[in-house]
py3Dmol code that shows the C-alpha trace and the ligand (Angstrom):
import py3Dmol

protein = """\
ATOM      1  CA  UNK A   1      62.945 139.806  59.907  1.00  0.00           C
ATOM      2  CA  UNK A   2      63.081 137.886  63.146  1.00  0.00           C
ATOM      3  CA  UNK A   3      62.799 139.908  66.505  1.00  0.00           C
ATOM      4  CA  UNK A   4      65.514 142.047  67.652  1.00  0.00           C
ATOM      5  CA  UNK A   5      64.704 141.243  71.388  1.00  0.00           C
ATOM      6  CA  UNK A   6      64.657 137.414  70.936  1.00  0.00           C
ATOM      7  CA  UNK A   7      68.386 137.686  69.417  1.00  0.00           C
ATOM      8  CA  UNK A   8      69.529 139.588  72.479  1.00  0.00           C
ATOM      9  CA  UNK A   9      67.587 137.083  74.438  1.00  0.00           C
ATOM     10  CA  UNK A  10      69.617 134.378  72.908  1.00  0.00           C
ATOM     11  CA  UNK A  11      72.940 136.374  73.063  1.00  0.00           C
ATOM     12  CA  UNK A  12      72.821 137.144  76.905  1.00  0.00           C
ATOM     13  CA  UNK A  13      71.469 133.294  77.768  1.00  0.00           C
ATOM     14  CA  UNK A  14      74.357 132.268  75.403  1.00  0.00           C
ATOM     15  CA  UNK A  15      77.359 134.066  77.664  1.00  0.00           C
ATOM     16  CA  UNK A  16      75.241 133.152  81.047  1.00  0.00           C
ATOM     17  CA  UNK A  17      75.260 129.226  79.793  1.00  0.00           C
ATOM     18  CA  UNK A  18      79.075 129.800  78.866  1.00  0.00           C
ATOM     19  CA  UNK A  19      79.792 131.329  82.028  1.00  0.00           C
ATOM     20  CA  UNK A  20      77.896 128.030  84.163  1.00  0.00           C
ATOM     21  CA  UNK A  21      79.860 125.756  81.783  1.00  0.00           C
ATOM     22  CA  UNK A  22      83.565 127.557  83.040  1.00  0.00           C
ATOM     23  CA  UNK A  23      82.328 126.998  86.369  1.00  0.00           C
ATOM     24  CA  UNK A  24      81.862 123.299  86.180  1.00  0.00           C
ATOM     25  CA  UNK A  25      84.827 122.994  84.183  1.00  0.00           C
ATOM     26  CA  UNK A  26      86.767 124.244  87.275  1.00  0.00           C
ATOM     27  CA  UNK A  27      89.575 122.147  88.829  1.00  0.00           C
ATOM     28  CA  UNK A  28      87.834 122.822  91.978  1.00  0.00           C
ATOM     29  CA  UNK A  29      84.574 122.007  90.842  1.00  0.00           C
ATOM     30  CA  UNK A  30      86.059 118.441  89.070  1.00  0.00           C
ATOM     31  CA  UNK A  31      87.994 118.174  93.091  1.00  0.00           C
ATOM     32  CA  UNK A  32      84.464 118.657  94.560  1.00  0.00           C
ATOM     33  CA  UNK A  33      83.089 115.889  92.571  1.00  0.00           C
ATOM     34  CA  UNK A  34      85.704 113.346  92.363  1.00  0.00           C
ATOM     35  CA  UNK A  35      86.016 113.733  96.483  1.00  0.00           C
ATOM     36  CA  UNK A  36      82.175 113.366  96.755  1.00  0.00           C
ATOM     37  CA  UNK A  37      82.616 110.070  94.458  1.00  0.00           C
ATOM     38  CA  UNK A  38      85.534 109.020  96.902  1.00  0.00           C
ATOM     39  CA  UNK A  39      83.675 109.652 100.320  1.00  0.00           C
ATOM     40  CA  UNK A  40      80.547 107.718  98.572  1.00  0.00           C
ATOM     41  CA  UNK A  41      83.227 104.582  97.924  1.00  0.00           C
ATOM     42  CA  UNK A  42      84.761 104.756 101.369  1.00  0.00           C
ATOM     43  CA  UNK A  43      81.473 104.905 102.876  1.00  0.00           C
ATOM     44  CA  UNK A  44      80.436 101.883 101.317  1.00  0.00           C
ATOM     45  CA  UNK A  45      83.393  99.794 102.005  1.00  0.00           C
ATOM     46  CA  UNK A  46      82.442 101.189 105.730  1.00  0.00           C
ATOM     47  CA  UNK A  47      78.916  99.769 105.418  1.00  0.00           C
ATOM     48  CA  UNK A  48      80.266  96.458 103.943  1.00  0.00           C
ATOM     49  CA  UNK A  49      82.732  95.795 106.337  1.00  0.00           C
ATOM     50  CA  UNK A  50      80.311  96.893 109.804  1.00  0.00           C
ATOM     51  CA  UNK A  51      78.110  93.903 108.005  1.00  0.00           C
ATOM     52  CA  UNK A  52      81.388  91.368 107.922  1.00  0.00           C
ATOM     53  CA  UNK A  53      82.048  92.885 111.900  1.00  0.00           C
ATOM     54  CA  UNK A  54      78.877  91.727 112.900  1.00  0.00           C
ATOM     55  CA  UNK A  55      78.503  88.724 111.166  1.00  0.00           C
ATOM     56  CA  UNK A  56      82.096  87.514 113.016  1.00  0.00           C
ATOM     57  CA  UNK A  57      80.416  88.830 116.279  1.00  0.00           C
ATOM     58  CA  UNK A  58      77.680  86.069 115.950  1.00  0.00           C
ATOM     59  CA  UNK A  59      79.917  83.561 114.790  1.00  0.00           C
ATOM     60  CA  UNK A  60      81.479  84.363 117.779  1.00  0.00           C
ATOM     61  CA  UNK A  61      78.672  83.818 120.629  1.00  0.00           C
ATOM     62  CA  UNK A  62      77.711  80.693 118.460  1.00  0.00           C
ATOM     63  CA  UNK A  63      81.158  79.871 119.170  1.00  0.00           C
ATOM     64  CA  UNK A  64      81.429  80.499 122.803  1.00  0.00           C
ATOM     65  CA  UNK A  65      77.861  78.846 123.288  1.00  0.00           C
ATOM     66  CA  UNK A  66      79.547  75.429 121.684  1.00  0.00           C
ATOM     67  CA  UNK A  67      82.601  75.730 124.140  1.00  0.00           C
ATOM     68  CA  UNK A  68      80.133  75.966 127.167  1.00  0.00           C
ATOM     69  CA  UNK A  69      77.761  72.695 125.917  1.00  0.00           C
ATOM     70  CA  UNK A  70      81.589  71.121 125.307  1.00  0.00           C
ATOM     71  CA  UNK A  71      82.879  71.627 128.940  1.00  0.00           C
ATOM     72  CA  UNK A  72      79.650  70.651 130.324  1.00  0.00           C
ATOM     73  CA  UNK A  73      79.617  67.162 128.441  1.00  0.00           C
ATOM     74  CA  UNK A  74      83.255  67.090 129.456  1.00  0.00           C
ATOM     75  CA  UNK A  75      82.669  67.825 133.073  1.00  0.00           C
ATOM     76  CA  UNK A  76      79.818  65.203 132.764  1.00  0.00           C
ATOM     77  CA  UNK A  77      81.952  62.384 131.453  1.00  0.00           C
ATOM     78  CA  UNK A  78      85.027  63.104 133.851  1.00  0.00           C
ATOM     79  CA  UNK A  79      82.373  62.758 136.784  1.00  0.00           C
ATOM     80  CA  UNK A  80      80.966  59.478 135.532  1.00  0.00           C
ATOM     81  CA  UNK A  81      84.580  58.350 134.959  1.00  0.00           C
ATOM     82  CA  UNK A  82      85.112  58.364 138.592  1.00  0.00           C
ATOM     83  CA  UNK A  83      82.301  55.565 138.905  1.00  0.00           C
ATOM     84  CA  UNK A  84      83.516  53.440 136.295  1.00  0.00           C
ATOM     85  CA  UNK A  85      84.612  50.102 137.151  1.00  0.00           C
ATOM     86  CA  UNK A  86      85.145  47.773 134.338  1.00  0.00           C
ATOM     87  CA  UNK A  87      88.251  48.784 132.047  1.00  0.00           C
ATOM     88  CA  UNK A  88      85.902  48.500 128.695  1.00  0.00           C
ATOM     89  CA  UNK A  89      83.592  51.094 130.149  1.00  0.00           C
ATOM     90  CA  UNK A  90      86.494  53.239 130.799  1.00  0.00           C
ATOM     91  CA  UNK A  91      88.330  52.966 127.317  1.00  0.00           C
ATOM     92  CA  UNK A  92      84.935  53.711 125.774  1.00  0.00           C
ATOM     93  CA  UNK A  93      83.799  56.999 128.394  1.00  0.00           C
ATOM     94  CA  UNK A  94      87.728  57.926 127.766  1.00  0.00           C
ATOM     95  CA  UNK A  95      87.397  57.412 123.857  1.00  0.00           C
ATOM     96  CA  UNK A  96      84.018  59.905 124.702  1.00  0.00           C
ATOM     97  CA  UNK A  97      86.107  62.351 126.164  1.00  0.00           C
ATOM     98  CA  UNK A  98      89.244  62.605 123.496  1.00  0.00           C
ATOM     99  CA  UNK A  99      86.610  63.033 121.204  1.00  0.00           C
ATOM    100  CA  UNK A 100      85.322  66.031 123.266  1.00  0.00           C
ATOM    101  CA  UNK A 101      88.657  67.289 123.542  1.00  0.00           C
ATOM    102  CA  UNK A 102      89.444  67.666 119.873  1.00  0.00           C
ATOM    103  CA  UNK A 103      85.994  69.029 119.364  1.00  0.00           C
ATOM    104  CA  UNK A 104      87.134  72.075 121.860  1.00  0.00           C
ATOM    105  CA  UNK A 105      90.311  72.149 120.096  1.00  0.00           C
ATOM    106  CA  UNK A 106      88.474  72.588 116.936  1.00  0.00           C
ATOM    107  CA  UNK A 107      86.100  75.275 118.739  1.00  0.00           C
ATOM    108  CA  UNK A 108      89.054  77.221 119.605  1.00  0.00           C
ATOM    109  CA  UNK A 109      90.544  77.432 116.298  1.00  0.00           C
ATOM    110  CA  UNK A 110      87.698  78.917 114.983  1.00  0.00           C
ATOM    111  CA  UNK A 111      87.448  81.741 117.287  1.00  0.00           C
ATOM    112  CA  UNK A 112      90.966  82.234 116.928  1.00  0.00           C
ATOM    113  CA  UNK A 113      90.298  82.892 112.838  1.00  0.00           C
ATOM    114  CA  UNK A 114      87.330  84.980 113.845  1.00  0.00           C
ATOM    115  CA  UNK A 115      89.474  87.080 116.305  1.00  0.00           C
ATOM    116  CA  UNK A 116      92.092  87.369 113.773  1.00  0.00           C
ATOM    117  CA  UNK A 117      89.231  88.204 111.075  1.00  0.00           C
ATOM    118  CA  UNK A 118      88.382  91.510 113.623  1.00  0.00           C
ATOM    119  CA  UNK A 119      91.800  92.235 114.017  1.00  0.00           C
ATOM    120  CA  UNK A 120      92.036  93.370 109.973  1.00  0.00           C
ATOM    121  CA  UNK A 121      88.193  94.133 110.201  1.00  0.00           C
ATOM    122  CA  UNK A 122      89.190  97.017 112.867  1.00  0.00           C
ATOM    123  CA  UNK A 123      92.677  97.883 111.041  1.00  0.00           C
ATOM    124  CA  UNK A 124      90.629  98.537 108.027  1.00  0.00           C
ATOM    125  CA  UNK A 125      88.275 100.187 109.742  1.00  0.00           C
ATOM    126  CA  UNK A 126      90.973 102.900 111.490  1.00  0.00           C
ATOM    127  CA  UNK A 127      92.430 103.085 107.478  1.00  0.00           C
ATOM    128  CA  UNK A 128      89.463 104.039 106.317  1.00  0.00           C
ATOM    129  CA  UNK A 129      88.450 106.308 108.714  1.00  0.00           C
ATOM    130  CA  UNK A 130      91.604 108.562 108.364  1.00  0.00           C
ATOM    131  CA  UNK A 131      90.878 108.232 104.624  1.00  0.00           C
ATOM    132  CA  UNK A 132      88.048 109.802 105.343  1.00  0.00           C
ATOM    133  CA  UNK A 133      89.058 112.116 107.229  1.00  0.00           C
ATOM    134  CA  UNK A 134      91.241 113.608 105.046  1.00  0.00           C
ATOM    135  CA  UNK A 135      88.813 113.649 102.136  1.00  0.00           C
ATOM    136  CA  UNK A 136      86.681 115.722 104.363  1.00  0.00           C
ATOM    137  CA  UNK A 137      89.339 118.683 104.593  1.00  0.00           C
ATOM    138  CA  UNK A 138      90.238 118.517 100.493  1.00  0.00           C
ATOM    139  CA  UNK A 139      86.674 118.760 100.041  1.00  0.00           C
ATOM    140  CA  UNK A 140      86.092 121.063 102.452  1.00  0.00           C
ATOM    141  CA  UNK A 141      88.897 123.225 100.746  1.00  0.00           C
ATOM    142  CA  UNK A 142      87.555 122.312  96.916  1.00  0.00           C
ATOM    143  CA  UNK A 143      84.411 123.775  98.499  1.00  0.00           C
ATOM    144  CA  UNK A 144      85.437 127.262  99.703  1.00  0.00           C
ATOM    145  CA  UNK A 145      87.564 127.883  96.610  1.00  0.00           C
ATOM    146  CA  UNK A 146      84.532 126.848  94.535  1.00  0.00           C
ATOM    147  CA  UNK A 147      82.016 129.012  96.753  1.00  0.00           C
ATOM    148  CA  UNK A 148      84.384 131.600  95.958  1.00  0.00           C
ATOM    149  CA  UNK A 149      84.602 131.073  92.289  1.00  0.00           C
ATOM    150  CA  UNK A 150      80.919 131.180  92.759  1.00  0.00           C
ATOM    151  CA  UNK A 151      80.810 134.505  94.120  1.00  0.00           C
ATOM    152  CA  UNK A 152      83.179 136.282  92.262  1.00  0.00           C
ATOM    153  CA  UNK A 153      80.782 135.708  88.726  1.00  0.00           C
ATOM    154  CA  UNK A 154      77.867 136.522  90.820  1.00  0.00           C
ATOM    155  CA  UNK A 155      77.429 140.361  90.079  1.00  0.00           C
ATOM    156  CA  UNK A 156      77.687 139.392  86.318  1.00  0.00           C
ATOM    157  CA  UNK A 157      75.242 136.469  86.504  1.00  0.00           C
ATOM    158  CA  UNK A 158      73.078 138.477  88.575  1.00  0.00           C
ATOM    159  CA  UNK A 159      72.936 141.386  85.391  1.00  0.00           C
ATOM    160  CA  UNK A 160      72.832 139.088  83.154  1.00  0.00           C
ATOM    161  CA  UNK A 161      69.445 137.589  84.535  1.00  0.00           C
ATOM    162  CA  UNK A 162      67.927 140.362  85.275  1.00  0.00           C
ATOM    163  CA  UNK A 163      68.500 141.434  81.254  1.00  0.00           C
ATOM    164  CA  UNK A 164      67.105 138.241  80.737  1.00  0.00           C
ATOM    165  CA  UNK A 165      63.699 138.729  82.520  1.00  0.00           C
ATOM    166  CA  UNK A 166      63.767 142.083  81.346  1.00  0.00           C
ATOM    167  CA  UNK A 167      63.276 140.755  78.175  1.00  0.00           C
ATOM    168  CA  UNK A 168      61.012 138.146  78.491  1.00  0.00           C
ATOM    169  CA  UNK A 169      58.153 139.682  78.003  1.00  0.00           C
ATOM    170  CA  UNK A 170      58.334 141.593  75.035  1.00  0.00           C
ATOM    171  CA  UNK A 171      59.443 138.053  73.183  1.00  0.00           C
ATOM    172  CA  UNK A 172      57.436 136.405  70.678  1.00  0.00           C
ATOM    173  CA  UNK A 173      55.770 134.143  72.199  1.00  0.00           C
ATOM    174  CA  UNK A 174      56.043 131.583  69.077  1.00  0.00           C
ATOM    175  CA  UNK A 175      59.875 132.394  68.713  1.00  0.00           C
ATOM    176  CA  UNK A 176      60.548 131.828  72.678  1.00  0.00           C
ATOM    177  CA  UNK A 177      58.574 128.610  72.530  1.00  0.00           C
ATOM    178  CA  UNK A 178      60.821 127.095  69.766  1.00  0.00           C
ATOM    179  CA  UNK A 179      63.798 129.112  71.487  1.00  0.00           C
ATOM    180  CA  UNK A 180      62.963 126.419  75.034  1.00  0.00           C
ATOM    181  CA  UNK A 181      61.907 123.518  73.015  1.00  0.00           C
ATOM    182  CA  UNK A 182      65.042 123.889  70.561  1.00  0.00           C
ATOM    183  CA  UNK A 183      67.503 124.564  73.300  1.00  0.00           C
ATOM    184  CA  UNK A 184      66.813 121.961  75.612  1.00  0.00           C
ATOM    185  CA  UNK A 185      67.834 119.142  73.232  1.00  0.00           C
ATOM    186  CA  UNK A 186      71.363 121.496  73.946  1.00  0.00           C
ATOM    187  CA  UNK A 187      71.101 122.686  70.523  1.00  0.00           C
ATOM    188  CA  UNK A 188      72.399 126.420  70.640  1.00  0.00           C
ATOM    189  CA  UNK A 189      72.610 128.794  69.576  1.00  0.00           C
ATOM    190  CA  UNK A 190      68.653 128.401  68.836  1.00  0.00           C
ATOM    191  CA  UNK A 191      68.506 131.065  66.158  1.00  0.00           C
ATOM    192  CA  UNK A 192      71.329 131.098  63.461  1.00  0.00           C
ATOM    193  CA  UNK A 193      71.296 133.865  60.352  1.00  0.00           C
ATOM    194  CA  UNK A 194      70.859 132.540  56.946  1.00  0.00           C
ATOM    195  CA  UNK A 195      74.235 132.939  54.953  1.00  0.00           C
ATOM    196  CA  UNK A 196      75.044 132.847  51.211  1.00  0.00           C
ATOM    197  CA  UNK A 197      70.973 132.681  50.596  1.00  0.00           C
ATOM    198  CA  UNK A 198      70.600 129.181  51.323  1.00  0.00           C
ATOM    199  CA  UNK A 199      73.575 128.172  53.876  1.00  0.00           C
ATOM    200  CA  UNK A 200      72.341 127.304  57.350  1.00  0.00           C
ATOM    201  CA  UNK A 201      74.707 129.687  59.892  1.00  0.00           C
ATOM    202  CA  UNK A 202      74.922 126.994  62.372  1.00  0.00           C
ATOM    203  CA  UNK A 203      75.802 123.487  60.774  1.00  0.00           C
ATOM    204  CA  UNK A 204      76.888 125.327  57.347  1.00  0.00           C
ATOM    205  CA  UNK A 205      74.985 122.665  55.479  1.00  0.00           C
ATOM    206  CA  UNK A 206      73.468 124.215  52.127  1.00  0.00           C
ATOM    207  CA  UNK A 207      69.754 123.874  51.212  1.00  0.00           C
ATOM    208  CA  UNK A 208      68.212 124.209  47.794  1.00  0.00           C
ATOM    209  CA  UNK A 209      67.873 128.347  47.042  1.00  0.00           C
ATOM    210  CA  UNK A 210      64.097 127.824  45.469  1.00  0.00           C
ATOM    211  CA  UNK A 211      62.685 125.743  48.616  1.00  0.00           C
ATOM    212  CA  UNK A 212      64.595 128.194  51.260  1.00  0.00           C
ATOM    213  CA  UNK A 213      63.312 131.272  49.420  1.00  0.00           C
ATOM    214  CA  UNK A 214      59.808 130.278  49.441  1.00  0.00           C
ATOM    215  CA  UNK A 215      59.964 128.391  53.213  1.00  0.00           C
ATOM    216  CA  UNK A 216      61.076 132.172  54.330  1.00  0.00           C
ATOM    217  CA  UNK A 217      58.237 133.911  52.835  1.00  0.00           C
ATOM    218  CA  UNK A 218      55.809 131.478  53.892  1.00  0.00           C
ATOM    219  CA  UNK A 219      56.967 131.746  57.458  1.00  0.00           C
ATOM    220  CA  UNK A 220      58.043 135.207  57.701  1.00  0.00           C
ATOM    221  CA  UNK A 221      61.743 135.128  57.146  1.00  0.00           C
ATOM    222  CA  UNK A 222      62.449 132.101  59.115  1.00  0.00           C
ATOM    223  CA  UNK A 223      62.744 128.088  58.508  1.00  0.00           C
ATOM    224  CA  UNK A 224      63.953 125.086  60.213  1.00  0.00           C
ATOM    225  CA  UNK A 225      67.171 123.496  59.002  1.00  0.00           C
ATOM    226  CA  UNK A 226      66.335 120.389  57.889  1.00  0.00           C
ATOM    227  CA  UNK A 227      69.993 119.088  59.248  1.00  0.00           C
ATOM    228  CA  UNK A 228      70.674 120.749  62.781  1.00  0.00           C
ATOM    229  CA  UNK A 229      67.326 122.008  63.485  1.00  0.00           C
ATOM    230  CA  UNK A 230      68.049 125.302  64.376  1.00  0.00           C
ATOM    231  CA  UNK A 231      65.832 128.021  63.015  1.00  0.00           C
ATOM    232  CA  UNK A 232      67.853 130.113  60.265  1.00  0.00           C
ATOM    233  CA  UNK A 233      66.720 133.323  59.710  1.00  0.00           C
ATOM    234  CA  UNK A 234      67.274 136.143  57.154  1.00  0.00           C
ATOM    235  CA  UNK A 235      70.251 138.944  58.635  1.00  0.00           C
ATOM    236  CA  UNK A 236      69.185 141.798  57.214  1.00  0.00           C
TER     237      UNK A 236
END
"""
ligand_1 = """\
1
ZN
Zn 71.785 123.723 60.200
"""
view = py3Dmol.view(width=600, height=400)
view.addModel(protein, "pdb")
view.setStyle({"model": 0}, {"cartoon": {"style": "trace"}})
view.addModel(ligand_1, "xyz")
view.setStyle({"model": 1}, {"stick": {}})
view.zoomTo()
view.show()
């Protein structure tokens, strides 16, 4: 005969695990999650593109640093220029200087693509941000109706724990060992009767009647089955 107790023990953990399972199957629950997984994403992208924004803001000084050195050589050439007197020295200081001038040319073209670049950067940035925004009210929303969810099984979990550690005590301490051990590899219930004489009452697999007979008196009316691994035990 297995204890009395540990079956009730079982029965009320059974009915407060189903109850915790209903709640996380909740649509508001699933909402809560899937907006968490969204804000995580968004954030992210966020992160990724402040990286990008920052990375175009020193392309940008390197940028503006090479215009400055470019008008200074210019300046330096056009002042020379005025000196010049033979007309080879001037087609080579004026060959200098076109050369100078596409450079800047070039210069500028780049900051115009990095400009451009922060133009999406920010309009991506303003997307996401209203994105956000929006996530944070649904989830705000998802999270009242679950906190309400939550309270409304509250007086029932709240018995139903209290049976539980009511109980406690008075188990077996063998039985609620294999009950934790058992259960945690989310095998339940724990504790199955015996049906037919040798048919386990949880994965309905048989077992030979001679080794289950003797197994039960050797272990004082309980055994493992050998194919779920739930302890079977005699009903009556
Ligand atoms: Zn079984």
């Amino acid at each position: 005969m297995i204890q009395q107790q540990m079956l009730e023990y079982q029965k009320i953990d059974g009915e407060l695990n189903r109850i915790e399972r209903d709640l996380r199957k909740s649509e508001a629950y699933q909402n809560l999650r899937k907006y968490k997984t969204l804000r995580q994403d968004y954030e992210d992208t966020l992160n990724k593109l402040d990286a990008k924004a920052s990375d175009l803001k020193n392309k940008l000084t390197q940028a503006k640093q090479a215009v400055a050195k470019i008008n200074a050589v210019i300046e330096e050439l056009t002042n020379e220029m005025t000196h010049v007197e033979s007309s080879d020295e001037l087609k080579y200081m004026s060959k200098k200087l076109d050369e100078q001038l596409k450079l800047l040319s070039q210069v500028e073209g780049e900051i115009r693509d990095v400009l451009r670049e922060g133009e999406e950067i920010s309009k991506k940035f303003e997307e996401i941000n209203s994105k956000l925004v929006a996530i944070a009210k649904a989830y705000k929303s998802a999270s009242e109706e679950f906190e309400a969810q939550k309270e409304s099984i509250n007086p029932r979990v709240k018995e139903l724990r209290e049976k539980l550690d009511a109980l406690k005590p008075q188990l077996d301490k063998k039985l609620f060992e294999m009950y934790e051990r058992i259960s945690a590899g989310k095998v339940f219930p724990v504790f199955v009767p015996l049906s037919d004489g040798n048919r386990c009452g949880g994965c309905r697999m048989d077992m030979p009647l001679g080794v289950v007979e003797s197994e039960m008196q050797k272990h004082g009316g309980i055994m493992r089955c050998e194919h779920c691994g739930r302890i079977m035990y005699k009903a009556d």
